[in-house]
mmCIF entry with sequence, helices, sheets and N, C-alpha, C, O atoms, coordinates in Angstrom:
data_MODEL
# 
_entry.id   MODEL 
# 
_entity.id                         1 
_entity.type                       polymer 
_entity.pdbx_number_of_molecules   1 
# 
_entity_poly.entity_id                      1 
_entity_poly.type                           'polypeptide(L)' 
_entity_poly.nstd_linkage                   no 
_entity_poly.nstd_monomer                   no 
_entity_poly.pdbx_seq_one_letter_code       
;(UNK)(UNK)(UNK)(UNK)(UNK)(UNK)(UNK)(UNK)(UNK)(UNK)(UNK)(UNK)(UNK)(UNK)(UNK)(UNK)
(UNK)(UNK)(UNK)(UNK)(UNK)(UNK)(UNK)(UNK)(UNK)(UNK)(UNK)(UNK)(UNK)(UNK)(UNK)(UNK)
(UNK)(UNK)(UNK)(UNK)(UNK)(UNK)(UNK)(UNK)(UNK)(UNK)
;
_entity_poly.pdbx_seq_one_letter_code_can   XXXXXXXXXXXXXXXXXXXXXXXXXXXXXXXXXXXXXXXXXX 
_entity_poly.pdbx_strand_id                 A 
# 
loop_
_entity_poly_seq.entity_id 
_entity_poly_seq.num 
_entity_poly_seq.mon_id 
_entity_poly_seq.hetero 
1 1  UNK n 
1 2  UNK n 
1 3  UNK n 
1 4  UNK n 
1 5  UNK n 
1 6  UNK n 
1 7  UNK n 
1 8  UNK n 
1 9  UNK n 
1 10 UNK n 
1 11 UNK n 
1 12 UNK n 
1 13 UNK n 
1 14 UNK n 
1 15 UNK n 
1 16 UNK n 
1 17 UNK n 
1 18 UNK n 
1 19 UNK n 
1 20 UNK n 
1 21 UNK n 
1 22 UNK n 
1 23 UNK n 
1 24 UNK n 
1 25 UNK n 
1 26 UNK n 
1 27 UNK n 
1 28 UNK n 
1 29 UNK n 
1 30 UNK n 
1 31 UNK n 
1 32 UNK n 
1 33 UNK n 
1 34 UNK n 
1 35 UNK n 
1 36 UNK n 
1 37 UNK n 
1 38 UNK n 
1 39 UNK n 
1 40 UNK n 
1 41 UNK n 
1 42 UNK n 
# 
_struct_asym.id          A 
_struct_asym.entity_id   1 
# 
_struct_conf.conf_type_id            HELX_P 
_struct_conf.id                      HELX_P1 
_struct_conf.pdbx_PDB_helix_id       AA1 
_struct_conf.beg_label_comp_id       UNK 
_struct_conf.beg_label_asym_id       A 
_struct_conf.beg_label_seq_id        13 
_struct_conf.pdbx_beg_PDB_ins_code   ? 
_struct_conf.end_label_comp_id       UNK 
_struct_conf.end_label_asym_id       A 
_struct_conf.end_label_seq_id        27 
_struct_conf.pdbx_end_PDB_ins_code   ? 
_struct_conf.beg_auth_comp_id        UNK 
_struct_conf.beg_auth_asym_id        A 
_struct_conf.beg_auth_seq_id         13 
_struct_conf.end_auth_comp_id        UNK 
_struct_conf.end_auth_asym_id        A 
_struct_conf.end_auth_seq_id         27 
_struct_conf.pdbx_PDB_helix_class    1 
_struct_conf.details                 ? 
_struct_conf.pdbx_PDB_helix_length   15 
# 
_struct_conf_type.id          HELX_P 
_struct_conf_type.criteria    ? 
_struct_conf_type.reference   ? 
# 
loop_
_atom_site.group_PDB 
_atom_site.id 
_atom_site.type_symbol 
_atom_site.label_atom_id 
_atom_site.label_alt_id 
_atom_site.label_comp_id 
_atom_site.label_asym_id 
_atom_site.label_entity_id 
_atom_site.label_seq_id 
_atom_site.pdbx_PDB_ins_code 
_atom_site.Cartn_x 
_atom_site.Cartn_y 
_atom_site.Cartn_z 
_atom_site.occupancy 
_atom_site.B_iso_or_equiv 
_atom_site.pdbx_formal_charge 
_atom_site.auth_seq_id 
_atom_site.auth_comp_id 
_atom_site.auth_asym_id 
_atom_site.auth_atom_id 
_atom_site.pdbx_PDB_model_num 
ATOM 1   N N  . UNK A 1 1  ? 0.828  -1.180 0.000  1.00 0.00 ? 1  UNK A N  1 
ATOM 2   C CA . UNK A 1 1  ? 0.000  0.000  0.000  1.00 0.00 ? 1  UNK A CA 1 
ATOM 3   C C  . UNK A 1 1  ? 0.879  1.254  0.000  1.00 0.00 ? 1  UNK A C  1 
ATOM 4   O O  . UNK A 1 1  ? 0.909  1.910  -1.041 1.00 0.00 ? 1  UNK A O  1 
ATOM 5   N N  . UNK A 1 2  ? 1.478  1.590  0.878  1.00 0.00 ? 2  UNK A N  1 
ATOM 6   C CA . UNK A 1 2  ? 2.398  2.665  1.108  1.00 0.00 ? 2  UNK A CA 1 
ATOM 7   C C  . UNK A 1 2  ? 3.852  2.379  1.495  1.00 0.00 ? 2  UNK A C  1 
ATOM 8   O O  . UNK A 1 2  ? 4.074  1.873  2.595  1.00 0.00 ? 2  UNK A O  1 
ATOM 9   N N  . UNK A 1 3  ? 4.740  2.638  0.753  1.00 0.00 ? 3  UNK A N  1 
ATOM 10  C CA . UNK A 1 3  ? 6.521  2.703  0.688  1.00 0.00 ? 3  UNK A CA 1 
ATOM 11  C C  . UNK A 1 3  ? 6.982  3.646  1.648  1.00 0.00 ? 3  UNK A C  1 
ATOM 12  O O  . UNK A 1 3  ? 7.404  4.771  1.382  1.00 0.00 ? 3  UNK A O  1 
ATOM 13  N N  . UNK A 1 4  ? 6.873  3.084  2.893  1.00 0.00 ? 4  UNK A N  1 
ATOM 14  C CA . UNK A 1 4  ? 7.975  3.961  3.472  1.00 0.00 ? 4  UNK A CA 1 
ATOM 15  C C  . UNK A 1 4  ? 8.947  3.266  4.205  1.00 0.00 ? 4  UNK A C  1 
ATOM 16  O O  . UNK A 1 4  ? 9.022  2.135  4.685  1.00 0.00 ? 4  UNK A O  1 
ATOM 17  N N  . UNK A 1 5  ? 9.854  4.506  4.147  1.00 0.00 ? 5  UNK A N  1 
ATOM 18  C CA . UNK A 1 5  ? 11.369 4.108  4.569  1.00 0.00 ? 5  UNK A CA 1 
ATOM 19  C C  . UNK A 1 5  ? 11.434 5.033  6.010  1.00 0.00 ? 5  UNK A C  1 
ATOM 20  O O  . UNK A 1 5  ? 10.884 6.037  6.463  1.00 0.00 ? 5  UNK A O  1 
ATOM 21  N N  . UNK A 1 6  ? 12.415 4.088  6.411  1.00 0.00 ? 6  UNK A N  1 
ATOM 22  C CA . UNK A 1 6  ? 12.836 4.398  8.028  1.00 0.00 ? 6  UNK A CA 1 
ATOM 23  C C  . UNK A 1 6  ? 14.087 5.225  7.809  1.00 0.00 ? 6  UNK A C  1 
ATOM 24  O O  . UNK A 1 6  ? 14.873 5.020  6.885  1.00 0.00 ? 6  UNK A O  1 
ATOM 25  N N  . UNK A 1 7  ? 14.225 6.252  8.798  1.00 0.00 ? 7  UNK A N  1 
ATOM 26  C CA . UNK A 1 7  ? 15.008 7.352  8.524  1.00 0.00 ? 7  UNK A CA 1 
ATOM 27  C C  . UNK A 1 7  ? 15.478 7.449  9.945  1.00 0.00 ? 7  UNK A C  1 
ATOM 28  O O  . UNK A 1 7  ? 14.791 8.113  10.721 1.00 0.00 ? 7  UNK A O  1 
ATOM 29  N N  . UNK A 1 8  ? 16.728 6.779  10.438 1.00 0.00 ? 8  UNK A N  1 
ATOM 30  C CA . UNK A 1 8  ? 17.498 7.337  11.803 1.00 0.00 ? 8  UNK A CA 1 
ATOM 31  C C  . UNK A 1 8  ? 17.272 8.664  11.998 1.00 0.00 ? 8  UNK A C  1 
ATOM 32  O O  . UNK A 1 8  ? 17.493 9.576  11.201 1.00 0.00 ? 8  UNK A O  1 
ATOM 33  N N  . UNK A 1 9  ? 16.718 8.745  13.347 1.00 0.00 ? 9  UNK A N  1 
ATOM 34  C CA . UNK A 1 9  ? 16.975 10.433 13.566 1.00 0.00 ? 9  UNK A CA 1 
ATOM 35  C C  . UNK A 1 9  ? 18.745 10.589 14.375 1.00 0.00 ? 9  UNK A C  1 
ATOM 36  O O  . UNK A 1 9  ? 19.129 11.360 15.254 1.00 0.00 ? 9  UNK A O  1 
ATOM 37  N N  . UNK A 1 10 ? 19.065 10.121 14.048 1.00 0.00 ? 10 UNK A N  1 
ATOM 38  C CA . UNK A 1 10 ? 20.219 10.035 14.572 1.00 0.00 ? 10 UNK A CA 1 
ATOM 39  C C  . UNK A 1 10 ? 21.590 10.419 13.483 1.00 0.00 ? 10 UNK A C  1 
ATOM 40  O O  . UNK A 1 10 ? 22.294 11.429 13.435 1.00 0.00 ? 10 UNK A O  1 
ATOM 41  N N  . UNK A 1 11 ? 21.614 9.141  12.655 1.00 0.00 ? 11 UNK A N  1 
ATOM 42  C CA . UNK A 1 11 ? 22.824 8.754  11.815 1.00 0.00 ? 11 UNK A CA 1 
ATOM 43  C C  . UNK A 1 11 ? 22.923 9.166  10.394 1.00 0.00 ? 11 UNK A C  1 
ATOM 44  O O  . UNK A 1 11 ? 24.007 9.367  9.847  1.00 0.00 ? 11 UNK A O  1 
ATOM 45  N N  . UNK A 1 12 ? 21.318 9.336  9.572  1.00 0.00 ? 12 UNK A N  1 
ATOM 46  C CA . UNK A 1 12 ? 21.248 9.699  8.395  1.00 0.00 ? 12 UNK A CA 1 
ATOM 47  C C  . UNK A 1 12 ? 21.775 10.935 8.060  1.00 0.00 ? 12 UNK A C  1 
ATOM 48  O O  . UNK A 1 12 ? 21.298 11.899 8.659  1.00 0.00 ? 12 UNK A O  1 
ATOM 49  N N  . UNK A 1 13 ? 22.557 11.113 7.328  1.00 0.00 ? 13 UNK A N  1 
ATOM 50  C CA . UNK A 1 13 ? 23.338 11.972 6.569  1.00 0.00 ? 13 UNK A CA 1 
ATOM 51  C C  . UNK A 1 13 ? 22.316 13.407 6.436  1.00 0.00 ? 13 UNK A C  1 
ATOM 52  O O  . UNK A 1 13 ? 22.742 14.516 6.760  1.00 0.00 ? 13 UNK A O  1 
ATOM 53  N N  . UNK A 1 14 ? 20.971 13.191 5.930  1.00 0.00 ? 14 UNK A N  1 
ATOM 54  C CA . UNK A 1 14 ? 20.200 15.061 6.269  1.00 0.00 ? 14 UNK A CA 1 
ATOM 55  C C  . UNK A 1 14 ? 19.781 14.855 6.951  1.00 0.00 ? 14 UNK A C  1 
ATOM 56  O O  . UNK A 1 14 ? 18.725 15.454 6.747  1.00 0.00 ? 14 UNK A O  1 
ATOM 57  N N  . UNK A 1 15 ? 19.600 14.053 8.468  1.00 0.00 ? 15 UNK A N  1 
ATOM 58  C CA . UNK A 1 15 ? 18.897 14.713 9.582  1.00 0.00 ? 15 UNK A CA 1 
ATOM 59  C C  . UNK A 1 15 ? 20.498 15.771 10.433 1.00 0.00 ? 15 UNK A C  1 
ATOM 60  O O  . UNK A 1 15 ? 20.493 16.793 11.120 1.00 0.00 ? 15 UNK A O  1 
ATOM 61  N N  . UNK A 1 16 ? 21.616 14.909 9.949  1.00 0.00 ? 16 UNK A N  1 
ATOM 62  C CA . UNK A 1 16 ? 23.031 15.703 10.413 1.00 0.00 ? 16 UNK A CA 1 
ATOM 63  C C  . UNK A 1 16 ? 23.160 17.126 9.670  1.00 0.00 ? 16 UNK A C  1 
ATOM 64  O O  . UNK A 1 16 ? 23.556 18.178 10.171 1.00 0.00 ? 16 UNK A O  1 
ATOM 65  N N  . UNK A 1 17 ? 22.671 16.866 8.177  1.00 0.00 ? 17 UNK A N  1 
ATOM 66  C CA . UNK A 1 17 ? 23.221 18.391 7.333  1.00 0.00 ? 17 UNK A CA 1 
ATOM 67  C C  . UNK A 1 17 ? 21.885 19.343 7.840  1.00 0.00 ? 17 UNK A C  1 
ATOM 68  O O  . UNK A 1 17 ? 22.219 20.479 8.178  1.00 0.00 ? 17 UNK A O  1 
ATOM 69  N N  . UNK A 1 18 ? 20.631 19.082 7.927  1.00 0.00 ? 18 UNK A N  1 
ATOM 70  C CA . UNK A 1 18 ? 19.552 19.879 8.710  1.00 0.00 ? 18 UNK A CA 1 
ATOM 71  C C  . UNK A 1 18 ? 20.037 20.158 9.940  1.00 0.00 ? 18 UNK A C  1 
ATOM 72  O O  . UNK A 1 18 ? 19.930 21.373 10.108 1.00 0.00 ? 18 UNK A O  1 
ATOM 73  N N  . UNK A 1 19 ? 20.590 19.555 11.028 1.00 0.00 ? 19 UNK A N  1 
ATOM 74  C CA . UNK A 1 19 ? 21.107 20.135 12.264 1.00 0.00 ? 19 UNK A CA 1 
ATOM 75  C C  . UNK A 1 19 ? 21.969 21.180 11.789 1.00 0.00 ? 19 UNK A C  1 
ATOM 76  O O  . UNK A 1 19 ? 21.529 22.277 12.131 1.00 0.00 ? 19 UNK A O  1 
ATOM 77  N N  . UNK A 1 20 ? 23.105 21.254 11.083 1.00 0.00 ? 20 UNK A N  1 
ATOM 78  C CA . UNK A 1 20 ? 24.083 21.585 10.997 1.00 0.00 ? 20 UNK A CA 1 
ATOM 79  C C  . UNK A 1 20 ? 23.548 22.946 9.902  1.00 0.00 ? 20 UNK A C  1 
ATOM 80  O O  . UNK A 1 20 ? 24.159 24.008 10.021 1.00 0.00 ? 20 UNK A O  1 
ATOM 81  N N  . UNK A 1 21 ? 22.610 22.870 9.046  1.00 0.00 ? 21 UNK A N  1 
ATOM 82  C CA . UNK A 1 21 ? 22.117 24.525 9.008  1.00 0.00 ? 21 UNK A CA 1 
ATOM 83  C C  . UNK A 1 21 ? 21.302 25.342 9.970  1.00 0.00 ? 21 UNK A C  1 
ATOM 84  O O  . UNK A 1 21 ? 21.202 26.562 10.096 1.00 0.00 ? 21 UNK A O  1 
ATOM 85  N N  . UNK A 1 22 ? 20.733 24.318 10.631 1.00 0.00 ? 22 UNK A N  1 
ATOM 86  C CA . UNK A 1 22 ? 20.076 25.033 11.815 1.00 0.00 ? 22 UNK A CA 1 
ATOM 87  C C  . UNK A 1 22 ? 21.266 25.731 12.855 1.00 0.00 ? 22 UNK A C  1 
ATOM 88  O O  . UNK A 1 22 ? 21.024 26.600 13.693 1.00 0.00 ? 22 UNK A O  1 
ATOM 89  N N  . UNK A 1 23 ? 21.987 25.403 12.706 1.00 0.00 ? 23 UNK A N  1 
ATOM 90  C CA . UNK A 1 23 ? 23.535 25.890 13.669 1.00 0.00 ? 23 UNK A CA 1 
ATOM 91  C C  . UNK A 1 23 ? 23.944 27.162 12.589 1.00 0.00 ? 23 UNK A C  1 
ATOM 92  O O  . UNK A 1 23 ? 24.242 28.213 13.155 1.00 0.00 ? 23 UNK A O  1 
ATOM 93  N N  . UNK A 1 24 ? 23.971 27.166 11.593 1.00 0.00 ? 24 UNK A N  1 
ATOM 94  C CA . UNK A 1 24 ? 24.390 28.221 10.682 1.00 0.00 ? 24 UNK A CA 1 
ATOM 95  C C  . UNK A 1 24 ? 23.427 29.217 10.544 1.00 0.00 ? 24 UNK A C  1 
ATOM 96  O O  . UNK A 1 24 ? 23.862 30.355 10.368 1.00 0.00 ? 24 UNK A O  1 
ATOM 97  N N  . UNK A 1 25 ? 22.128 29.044 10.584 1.00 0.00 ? 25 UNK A N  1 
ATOM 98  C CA . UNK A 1 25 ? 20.863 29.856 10.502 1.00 0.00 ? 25 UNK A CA 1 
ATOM 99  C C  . UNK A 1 25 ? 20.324 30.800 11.954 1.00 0.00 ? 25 UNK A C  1 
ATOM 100 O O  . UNK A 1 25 ? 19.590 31.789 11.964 1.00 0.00 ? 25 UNK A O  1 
ATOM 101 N N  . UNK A 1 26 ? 21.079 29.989 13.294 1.00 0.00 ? 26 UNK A N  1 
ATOM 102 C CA . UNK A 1 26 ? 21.136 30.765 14.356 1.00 0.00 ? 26 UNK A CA 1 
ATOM 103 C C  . UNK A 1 26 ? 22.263 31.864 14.355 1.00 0.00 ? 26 UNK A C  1 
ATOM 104 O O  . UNK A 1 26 ? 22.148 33.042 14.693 1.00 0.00 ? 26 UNK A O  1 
ATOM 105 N N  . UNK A 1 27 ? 23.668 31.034 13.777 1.00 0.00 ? 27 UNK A N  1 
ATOM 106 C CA . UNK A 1 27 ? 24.518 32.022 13.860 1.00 0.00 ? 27 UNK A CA 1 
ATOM 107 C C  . UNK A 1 27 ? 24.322 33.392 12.507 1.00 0.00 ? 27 UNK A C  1 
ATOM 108 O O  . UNK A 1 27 ? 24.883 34.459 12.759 1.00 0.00 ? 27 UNK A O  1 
ATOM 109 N N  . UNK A 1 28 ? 23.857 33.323 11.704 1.00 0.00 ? 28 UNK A N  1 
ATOM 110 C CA . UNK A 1 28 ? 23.440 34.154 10.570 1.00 0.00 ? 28 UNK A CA 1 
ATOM 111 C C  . UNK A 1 28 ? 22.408 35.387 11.552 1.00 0.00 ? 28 UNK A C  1 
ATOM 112 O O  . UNK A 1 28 ? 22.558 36.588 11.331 1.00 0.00 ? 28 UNK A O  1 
ATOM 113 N N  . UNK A 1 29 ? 22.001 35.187 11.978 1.00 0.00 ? 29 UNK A N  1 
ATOM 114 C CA . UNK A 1 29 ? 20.635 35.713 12.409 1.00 0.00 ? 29 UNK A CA 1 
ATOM 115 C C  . UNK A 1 29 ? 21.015 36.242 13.842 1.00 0.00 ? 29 UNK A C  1 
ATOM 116 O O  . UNK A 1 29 ? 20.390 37.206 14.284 1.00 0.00 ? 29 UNK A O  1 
ATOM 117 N N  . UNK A 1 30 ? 21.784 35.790 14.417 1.00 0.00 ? 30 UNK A N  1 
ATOM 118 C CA . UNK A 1 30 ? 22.371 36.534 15.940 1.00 0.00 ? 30 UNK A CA 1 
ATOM 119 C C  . UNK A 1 30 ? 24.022 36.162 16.001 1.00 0.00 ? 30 UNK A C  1 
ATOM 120 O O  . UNK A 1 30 ? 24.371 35.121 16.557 1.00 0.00 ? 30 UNK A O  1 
ATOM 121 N N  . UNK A 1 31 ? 24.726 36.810 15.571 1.00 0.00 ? 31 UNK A N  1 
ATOM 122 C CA . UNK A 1 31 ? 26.008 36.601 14.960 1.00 0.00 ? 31 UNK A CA 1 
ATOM 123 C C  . UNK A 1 31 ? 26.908 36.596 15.942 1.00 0.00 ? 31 UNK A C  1 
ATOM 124 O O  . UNK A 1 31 ? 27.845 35.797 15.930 1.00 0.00 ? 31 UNK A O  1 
ATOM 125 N N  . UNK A 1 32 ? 26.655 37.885 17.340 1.00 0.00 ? 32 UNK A N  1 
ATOM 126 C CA . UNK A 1 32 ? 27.359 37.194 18.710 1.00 0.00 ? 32 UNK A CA 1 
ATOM 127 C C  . UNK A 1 32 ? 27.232 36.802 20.006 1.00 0.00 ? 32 UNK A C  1 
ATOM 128 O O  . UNK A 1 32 ? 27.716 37.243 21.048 1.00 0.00 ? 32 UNK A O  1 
ATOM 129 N N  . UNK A 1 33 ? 25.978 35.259 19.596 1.00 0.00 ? 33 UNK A N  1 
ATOM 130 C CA . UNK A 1 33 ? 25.466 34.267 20.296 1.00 0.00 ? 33 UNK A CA 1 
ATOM 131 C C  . UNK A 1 33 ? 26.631 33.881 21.367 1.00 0.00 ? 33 UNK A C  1 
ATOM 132 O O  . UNK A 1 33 ? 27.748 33.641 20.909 1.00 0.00 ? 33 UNK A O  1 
ATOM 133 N N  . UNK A 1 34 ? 26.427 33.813 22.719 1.00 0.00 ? 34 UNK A N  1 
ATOM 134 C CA . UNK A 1 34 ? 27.706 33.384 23.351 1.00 0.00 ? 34 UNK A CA 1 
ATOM 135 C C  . UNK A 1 34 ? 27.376 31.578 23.782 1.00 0.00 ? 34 UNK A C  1 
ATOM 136 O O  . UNK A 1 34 ? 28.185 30.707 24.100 1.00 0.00 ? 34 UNK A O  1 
ATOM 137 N N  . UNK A 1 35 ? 25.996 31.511 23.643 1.00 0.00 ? 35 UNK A N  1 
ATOM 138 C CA . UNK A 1 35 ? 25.247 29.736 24.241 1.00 0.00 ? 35 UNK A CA 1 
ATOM 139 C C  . UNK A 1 35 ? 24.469 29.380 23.224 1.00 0.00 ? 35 UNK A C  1 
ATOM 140 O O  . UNK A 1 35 ? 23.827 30.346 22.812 1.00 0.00 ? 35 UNK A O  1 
ATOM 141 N N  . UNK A 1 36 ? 24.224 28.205 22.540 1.00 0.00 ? 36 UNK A N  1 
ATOM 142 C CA . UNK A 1 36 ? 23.166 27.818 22.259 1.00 0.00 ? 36 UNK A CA 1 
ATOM 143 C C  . UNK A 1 36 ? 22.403 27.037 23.499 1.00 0.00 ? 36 UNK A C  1 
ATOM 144 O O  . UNK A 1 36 ? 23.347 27.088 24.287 1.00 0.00 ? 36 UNK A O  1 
ATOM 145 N N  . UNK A 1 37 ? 21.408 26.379 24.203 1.00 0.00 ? 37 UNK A N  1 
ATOM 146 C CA . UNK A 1 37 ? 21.123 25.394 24.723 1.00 0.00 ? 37 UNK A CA 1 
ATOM 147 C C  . UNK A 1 37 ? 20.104 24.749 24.266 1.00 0.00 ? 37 UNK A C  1 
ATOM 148 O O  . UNK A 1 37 ? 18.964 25.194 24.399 1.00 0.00 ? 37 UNK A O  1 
ATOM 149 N N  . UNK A 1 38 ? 20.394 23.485 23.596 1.00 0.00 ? 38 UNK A N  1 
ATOM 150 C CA . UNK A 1 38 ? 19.348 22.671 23.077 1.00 0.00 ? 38 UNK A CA 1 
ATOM 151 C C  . UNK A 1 38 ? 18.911 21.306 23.806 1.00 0.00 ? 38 UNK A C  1 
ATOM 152 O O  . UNK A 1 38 ? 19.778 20.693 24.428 1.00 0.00 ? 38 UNK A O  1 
ATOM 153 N N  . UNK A 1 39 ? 17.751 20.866 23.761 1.00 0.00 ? 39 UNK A N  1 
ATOM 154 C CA . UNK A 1 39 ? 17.443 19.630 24.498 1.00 0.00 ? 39 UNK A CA 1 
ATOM 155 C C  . UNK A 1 39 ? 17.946 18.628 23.685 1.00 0.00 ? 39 UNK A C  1 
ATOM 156 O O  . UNK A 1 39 ? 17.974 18.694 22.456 1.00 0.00 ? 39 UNK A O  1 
ATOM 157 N N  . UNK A 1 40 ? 18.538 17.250 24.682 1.00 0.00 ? 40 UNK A N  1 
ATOM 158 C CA . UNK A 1 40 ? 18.850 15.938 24.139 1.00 0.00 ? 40 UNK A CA 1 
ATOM 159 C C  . UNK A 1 40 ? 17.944 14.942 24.472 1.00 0.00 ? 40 UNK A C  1 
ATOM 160 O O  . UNK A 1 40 ? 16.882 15.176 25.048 1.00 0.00 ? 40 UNK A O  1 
ATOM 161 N N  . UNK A 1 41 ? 18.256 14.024 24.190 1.00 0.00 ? 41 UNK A N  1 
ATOM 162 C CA . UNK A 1 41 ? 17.798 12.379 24.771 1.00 0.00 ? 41 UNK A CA 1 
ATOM 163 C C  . UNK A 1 41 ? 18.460 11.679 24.513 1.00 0.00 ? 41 UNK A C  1 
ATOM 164 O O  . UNK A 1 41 ? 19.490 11.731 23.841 1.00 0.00 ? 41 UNK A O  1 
ATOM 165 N N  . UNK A 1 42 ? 17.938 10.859 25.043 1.00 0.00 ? 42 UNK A N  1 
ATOM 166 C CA . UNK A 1 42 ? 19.009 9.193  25.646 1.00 0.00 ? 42 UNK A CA 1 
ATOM 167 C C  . UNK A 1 42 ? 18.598 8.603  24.285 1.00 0.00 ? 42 UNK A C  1 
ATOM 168 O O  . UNK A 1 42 ? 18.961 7.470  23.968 1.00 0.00 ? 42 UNK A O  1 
# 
């Protein structure tokens, strides 16, 4: 019925390059940020 694929939120290659503009898109936008603090999980 429906094709879907499982996508690590972890390891896959654009959930890393999406983090990693979101890090560029904070610093663009407030340029002298001294903290980010973001939530993790286990």
């Amino acid at each position: 019925m429906f094709q879907l694929r499982y996508v690590n939120g972890f390891d896959h290659p654009n959930i890393l390059a999406g983090q990693g503009s979101l890090g560029l898109e904070v610093l663009d936008q407030v340029p002298d940020v001294d903290a980010i603090v973001v939530p993790t999980g286990i």
